[in-house]
N, C-alpha and C positions, 0 to 999 in steps of 0.2 A: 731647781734641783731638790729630791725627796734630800729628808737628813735623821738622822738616827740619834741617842744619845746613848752615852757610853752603857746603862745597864740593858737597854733593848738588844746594840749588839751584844751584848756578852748573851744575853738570854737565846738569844737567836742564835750565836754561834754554836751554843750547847745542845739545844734544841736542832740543829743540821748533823752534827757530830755525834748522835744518837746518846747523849746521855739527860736526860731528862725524860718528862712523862711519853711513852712510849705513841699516845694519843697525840705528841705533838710532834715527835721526833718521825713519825713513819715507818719506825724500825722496831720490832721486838725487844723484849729484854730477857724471855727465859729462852734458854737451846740445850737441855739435861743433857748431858753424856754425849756421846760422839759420834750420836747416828745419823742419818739423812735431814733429819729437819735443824739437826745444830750445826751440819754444815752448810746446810739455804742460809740459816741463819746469818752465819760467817761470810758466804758470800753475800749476800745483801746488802753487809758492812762496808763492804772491799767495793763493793758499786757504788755505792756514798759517795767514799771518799774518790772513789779512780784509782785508790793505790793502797797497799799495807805495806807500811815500809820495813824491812827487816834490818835484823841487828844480832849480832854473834853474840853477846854479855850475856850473861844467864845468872851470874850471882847472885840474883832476887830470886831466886828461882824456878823464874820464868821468861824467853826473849820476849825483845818488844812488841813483836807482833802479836803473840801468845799474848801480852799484857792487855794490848788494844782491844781484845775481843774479851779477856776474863773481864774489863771493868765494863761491857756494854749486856754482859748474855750471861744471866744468872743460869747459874747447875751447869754451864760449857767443861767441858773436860779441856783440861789444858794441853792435852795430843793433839786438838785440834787445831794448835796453833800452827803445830809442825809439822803438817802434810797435809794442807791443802791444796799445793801444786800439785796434781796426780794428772798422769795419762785423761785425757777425756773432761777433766772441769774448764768451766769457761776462763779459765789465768792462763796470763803468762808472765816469767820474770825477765822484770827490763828494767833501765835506768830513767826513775822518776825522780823525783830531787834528789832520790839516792836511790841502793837497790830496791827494787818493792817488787810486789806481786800485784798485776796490774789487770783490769778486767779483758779477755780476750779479744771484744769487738774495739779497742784501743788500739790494736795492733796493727794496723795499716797506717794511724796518725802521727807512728813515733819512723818514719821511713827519712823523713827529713832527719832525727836524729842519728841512723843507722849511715845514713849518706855522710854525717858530719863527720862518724866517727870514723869511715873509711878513707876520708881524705886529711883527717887531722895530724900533725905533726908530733904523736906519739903511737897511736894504735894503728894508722897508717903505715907507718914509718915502721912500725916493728913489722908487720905482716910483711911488709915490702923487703925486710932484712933476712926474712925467717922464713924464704918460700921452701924448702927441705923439709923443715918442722913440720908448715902449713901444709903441704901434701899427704906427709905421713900420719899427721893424726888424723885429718878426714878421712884417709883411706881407712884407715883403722878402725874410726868410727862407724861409716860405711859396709866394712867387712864383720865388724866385730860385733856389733851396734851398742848400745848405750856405753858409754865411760865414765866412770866415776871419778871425781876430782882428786879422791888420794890414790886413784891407780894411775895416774897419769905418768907416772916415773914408769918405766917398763924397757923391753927391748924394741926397738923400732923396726922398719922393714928394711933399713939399711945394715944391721948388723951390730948398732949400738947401742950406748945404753942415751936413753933423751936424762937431758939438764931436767927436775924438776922444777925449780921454779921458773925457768925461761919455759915450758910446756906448759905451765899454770898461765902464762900471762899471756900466751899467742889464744891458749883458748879460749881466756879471757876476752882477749880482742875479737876474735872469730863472733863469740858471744855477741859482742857488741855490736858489732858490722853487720848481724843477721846471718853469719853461714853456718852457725850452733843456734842450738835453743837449750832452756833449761828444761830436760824432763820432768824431772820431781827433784825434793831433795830429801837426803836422808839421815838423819842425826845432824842435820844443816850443812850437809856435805851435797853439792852438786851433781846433779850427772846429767854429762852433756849426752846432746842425740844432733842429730840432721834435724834442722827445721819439719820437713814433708814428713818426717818421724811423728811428729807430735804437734804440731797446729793443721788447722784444717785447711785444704787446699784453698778453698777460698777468701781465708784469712790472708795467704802468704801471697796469693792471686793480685792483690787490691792494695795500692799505696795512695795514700791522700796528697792531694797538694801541699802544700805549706799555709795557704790559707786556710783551707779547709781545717786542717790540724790545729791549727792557733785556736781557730773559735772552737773547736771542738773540747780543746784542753783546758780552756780558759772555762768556759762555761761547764765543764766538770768540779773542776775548781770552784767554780763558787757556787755549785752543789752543795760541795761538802762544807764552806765557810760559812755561808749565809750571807756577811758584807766580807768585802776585803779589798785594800788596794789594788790599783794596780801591779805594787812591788809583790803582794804577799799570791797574785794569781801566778806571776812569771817564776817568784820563787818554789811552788807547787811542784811545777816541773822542771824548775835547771832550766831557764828559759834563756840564756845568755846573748847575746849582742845582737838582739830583734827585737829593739827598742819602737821602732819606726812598726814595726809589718806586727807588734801585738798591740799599737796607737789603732791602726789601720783596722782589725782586727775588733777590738771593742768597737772602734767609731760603726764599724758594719752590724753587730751585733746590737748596739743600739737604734740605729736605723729599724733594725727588722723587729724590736720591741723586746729582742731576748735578755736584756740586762737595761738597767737604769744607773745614771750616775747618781750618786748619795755621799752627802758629807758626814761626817761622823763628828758632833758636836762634842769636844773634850771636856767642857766647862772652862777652858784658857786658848779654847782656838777649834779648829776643824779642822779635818783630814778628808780630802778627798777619795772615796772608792767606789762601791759599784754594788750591785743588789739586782736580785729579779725580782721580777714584781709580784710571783707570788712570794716570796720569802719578804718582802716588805707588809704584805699582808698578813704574814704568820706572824711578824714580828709586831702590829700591832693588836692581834690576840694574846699575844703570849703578856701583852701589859697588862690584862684584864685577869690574870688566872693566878690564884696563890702560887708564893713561892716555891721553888722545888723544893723537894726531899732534902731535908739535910744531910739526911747518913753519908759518912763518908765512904768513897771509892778510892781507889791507887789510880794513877796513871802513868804510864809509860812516859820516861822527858821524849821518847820519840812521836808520841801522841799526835794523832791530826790536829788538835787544836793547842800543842804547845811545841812543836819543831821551829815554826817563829818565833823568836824571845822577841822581837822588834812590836809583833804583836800581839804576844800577852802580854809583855807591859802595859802594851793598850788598852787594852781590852779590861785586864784582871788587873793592873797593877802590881802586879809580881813579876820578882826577878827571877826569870829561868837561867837556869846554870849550868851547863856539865863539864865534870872534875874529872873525868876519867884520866885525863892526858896529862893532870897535874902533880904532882912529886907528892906523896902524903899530908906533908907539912903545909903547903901551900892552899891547901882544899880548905875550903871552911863548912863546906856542909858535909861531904862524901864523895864515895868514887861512884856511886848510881845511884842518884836519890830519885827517889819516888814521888811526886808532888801528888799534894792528897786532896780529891775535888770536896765540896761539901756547899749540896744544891749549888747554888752559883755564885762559888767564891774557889778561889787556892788558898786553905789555910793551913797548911803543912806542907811537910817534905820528909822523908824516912829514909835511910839509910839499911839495905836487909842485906842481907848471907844466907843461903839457904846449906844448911847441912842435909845433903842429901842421905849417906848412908845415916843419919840418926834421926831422919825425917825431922828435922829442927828448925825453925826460919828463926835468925837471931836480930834482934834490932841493935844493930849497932850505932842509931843514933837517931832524934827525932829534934826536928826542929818547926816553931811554930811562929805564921803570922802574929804581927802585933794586931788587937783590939779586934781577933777573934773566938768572944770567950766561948765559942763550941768547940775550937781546936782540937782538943784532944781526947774530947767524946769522939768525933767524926774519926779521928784518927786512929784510935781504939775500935772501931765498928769497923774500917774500914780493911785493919791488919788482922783484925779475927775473919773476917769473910772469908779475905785473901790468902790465910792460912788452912781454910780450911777445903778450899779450891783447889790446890796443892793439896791437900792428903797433910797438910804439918804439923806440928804442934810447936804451935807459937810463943817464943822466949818471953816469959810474964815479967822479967826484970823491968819491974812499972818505973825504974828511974830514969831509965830510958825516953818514958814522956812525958817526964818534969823540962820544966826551961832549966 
């Protein structure tokens, strides 16, 4: 069995996750303004990974997907974040370990998930309660064509007026089941269509087996990782009670030489996961070459490489957190902190507010690893950039990043 130690993976997971030197990652880092080459750019990210995951919070002044792409693609305009589902781009949105925008030739491997959701004991169960609803908003859709998610309240073809949120959750489900699609979105507001609307016939044509899909997702997955357990491939996807058939699944994939197993030496033990072999390779270049950049970056906590806390802590020895759902007092860092990369370490975490109409981004709070004395250089580089990616003008109250 190949085996890794903890700074190779961490270098290598950076180095797959497109933030490090551009020559090692595969992936640009400038995409100016919001024309044709910084949206290649944007999608080439989203190929990476297999997915961008989205997120409504905006208080930083930017969502998480927006965030994902400012900390990879110097000069990106931050509209890019939020409309890249258009008519015609290779996306579509579906449920990856959460909602995301996912690359389009993926969309025949998530059918096994579409089937789950049709027979499952909630989204099932509702369609099945709701055939009245179900007819009349497809007819609607059908007749009317696109819907937007806050006009979903309306008059129906029955003569009443539809429940808005019981109309929000059938379409929702519809969504899921594969009889909606997501057009675009628009200020992050939805608007459903008919599938043959907007994927191509021979996207919606073509459904993959369940094996097929497994290796297909799995080894996406650790496209974007570099190394990664078996837990942190199935968690990728939401990969739930296919224990056995994603064993099956690697075991086949090793057979054909597409993945290698690899242990991950902690310096108190090893972890077993999984590497391709050219990413085993990359990963013993990448021991040969100066450290990365220290300047720091923001990251999204929804981040491809820190939506696992199980492994960042691995990895980086940092404790990922999020506060949102906790009562003020109970938070010890914030309600959206920003963990702050610096070359290949997490030595901060930020806390932002964005004041839009006074074009303001305030730091309401910085908190920094122990026995990283670049801290708050990087983190200082890192909130000027970002402030200035945003259009802000960034709150200089420098006590904000004292300890």
């Amino acid at each position: 069995m190949e085996s890794l130690d903890r700074p190779a993976a961490r270098r290598l997971a950076l180095a797959r996750a497109g933030l490090l030197n551009p020559s090692w990652t595969g992936l640009g880092r400038r995409a100016a303004g919001a024309g044709i080459r910084a949206r290649s750019a944007c999608l080439e990210l989203v190929d990476r990974f297999g997915y961008l995951q989205l997120d409504t919070v905006s208080i930083a002044g930017a969502r998480s997907h927006s965030l994902v792409l400012l900390s990879r693609l110097q000069g990106l305009d931050p509209v890019m974040g939020e409309c890249l589902l258009q008519p015609g781009e290779p996306l579509f949105e579906y449920w990856g370990h959460a909602a995301s925008w996912i690359p389009l030739e993926l969309y025949p491997h998530f059918e096994f998930r579409r089937r789950a959701y049709r027979g499952n004991h909630w989204t099932g169960a509702l369609l099945a309660r709701e055939p009245k609803m179900v007819r009349e908003l497809l007819g609607r859709i059908r007749a009317e064509g696109p819907l937007r998610s806050v006009d979903l309240e309306g008059k129906s073809g029955g003569g009443g007026w539809w429940d808005f949120k019981a109309t929000k959750r059938v379409a929702n489900a519809l969504w899921s089941v594969g009889d909606l699609a997501i057009r675009e979105r628009s200020r992050f507001q939805r608007t459903y269509d008919l599938p043959d609307r907007v994927l191509p016939a021979n996207v919606i044509g073509t459904a993959a087996t369940l094996d097929e899909s497994l290796r297909k997702l799995l080894r996406r997955a650790l496209d974007g990782h570099g190394w990664a357990t078996t837990s942190t491939l199935a968690r990728t996807w939401n990969l739930r009670n296919l224990r056995r058939e994603i064993a099956t699944a690697l075991a086949e994939m090793q057979e054909a030489d597409e993945v290698l197993p690899c242990r991950l030496d902690t310096g108190k033990g090893s972890v077993s996961g999984w590497i391709r072999g050219d990413d085993l390779e990359l990963s013993q270049r990448l021991r040969r070459v100066r450290p990365p950049d220290p300047r720091g970056v923001l990251l999204s906590p929804f981040d491809p490489v820190l939506w696992d806390r199980d492994r960042v802590d691995l990895l980086f020895g940092f404790h990922q957190i999020l506060e949102i759902f906790k009562p003020e007092p109970a938070r010890r860092y914030g309600y959206f902190c920003l963990p702050v990369l610096a070359g290949e370490h997490l030595v901060a975490r930020v806390d932002l507010k964005a004041h839009r109409r006074q074009s303001r981004l305030e730091i309401i709070a910085a908190h920094f690893e122990p026995d990283r004395p670049n801290a708050k250089t990087a983190t200082r580089d890192a909130l000027e950039r970002y402030s200035h990616a945003l259009e802000m003008e960034l709150d200089h109250a420098r006590h904000h990043l004292s300890r």
